[in-house]
N, C-alpha and C positions, 0 to 999 in steps of 0.2 A: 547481767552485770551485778544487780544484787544479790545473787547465788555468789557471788567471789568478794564480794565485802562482807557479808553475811562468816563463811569460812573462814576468813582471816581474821574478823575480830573474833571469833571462839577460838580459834585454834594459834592464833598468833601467824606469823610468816612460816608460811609449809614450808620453806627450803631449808631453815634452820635445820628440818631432822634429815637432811642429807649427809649433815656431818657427823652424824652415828655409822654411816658406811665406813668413816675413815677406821675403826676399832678392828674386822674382820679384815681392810687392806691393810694396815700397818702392822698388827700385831704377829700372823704369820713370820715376817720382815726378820723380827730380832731372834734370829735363830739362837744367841747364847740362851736364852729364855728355857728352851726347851732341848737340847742338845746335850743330851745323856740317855742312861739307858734304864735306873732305876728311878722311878719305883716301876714294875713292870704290872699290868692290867692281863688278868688271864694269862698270862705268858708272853704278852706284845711286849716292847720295850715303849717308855715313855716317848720318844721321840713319836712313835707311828700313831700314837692314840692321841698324843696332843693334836695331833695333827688332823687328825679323822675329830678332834673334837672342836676346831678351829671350822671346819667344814660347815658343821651341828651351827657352831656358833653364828657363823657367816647366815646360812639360813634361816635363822631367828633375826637377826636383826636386820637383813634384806625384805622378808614379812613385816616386820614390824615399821619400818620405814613407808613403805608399800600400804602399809593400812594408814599410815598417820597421815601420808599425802594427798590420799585418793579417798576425802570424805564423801565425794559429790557422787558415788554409786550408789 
């Protein structure tokens, strides 16, 4: 039990960085964002690399979430 009071007053309330998930679900979402074709990356069109880069994104901040909640390993 002093292991999770301990956590909480350093780190503040873990759950707070659950809502850094909402950035990789919603941002995909607003497809005017990204819905064209230039500028193109090696040849891709912006549409597909945004979207492989939404991916990249998602993964950083799924880790990142993941290490701020789970200090107690």
């Amino acid at each position: 039990m002093a292991h999770l009071d301990r956590r909480r007053t350093t780190h503040g309330n873990p759950r707070r960085w659950y809502w850094l998930l909402a950035i990789p679900t919603v941002l995909p979402l607003a497809t005017p964002l990204y819905n064209r074709i230039d500028p193109r990356l090696f040849g891709v069109p912006f549409f597909y690399w945004c979207q492989l880069a939404f991916v990249v994104l998602a993964m950083a901040v799924i880790a990142l979430v993941h290490r701020l909640t789970n200090q107690s390993r």
